[in-house]
N, C-alpha and C positions, 0 to 999 in steps of 0.2 A: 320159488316153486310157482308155477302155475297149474290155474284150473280157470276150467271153461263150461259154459254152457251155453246149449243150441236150442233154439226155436223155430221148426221145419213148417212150411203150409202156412207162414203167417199172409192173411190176404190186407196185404199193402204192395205199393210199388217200388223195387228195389234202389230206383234212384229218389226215391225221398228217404228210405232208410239210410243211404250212401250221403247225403246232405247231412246229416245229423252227426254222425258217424265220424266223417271228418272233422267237426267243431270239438268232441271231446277226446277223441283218441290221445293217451297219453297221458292223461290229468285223473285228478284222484277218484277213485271212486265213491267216497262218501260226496265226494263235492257235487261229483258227476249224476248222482241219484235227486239232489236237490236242484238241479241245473233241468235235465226230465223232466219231472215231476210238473213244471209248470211253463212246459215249453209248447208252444203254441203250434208245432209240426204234426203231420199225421203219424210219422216214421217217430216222434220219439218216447210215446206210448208202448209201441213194440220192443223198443230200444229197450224203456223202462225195465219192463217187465224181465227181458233176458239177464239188464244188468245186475238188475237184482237176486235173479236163483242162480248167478254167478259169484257171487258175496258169500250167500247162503252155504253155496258147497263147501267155498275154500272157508267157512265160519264150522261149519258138523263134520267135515270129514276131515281136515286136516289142523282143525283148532286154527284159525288164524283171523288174527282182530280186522275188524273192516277198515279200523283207521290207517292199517299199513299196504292195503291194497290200491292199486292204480290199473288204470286199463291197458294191457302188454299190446291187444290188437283188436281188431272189430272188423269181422269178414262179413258181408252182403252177399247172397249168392241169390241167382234167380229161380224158382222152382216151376211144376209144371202149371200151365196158361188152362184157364177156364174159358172155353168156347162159348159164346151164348151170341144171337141175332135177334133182329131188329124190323120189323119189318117196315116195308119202303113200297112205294106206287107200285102199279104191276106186275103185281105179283113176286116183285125181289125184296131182296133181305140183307141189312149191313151185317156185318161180323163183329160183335164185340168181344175183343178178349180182355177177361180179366187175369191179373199175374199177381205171384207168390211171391214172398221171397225167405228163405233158410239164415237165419242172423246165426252166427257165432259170436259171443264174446268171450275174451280168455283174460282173466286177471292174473296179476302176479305181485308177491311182497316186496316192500321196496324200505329202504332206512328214509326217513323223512331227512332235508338238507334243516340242520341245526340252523338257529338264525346266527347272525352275522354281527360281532359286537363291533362298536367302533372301536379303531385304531387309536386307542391314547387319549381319548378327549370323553370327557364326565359332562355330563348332563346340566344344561344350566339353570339356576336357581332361580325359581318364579318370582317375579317382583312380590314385594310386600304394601300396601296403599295404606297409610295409616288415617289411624279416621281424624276428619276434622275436630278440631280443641275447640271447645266453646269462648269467647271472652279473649282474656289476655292472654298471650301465652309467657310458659313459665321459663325463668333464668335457667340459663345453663348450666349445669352443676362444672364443676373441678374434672369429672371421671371424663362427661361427653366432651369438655372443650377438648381440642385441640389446637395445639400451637405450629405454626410454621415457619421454623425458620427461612428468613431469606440469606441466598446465597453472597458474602462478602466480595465486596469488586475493586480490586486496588485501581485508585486514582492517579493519574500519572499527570502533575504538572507540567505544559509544556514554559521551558525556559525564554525570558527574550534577549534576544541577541541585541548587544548594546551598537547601539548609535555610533558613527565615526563621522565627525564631520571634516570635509573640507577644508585644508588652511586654507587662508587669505593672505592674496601676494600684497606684499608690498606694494611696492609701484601702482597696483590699481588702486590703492587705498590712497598713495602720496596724489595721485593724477586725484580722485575724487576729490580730496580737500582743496587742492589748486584751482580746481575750475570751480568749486562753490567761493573760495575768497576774490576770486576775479569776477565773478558774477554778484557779488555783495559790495565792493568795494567803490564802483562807480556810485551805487545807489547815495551811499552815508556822506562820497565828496560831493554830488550834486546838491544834498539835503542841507550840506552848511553851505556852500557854496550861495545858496538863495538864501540861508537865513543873514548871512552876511550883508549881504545887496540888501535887503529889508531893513537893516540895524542903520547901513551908512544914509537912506533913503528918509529912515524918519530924523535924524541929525540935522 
């Protein structure tokens, strides 16, 4: 349902009302009345006042709570110009006009949007700071400990692969002993050979 109310011969100018006009159009009107109320425009005193015996109506003639009203539309129209002059050097004269302007505003009931719960996920729990313990602090009882077991991890031995060694040829072993007795054997004939000559020398 809508309802409106109009304020014809208001003396302001219709583009400061049209400035105003477009910042709330749309939005709620209790909000809209405290938003007014302390707006620093010339246009939104005039604003004010319409929007409010606009509330009023749709609040005594049709019962409706002001908390369910939004503003539907807000029409500025220009009404008639107040001629007045000014006078100026010889004998001439500016023209000043002052201008009207006719506000309409028209509210209508609206379901306010429910808010929005989250998807799936709960609210999380404030920390708790517990207060500093004077002194020593005390053993943990049975209840607070708790135990953690750790996770078992099988050990795997690696095995060692046994040793093979190399035979040994023959032949190199026979050749090896041959050339050490033929390399020892001159030594021991020289060795008596001179102790000999020594024995028949002191004779």
């Amino acid at each position: 349902m809508e309802v409106k109310a109009i304020a014809k011969y208001v003396r302001v100018q219709p583009r400061k009302v049209r400035i105003i006009a477009d910042e709330v159009r749309g939005k709620s009107a209790t909000h809209t009345v405290s938003l007014l109320r302390y707006h620093t425009g010339k246009g939104a005193q005039a604003l004010h006042q319409v929007l409010v015996s606009a509330m009023a109506n749709a609040q005594e003639n049709h019962n409706l709570s002001p908390e369910v009203l939004r503003i539907a539309a807000i029409t500025v129209d220009e009404g008639p110009r107040l001629k007045r002059m000014q006078a100026r050097a010889m004998g001439r004269g500016n023209r000043i006009i002052k201008k009207t302007s006719h506000i309409t505003v028209v509210v209508e009931d609206y379901e306010a949007p429910k808010p929005v719960k989250p998807h799936g996920t709960k609210a999380k729990p404030r920390p708790t700071f517990a207060a500093p313990t004077k002194g020593k602090k005390k053993p943990a009882t049975a209840a607070t400990t708790t135990v953690v077991e750790e996770p078992v991890t099988e050990v795997v031995e690696a095995t060692a692969e046994p040793i093979v060694e190399a035979p040994v040829e023959a032949t190199a072993s026979a050749d090896n002993s041959t050339t050490e007795t033929a390399v020892e054997a001159p030594t021991i004939e020289s060795t008596d050979g001179a102790a000999a000559a020594d024995e028949k020398g002191a004779e």
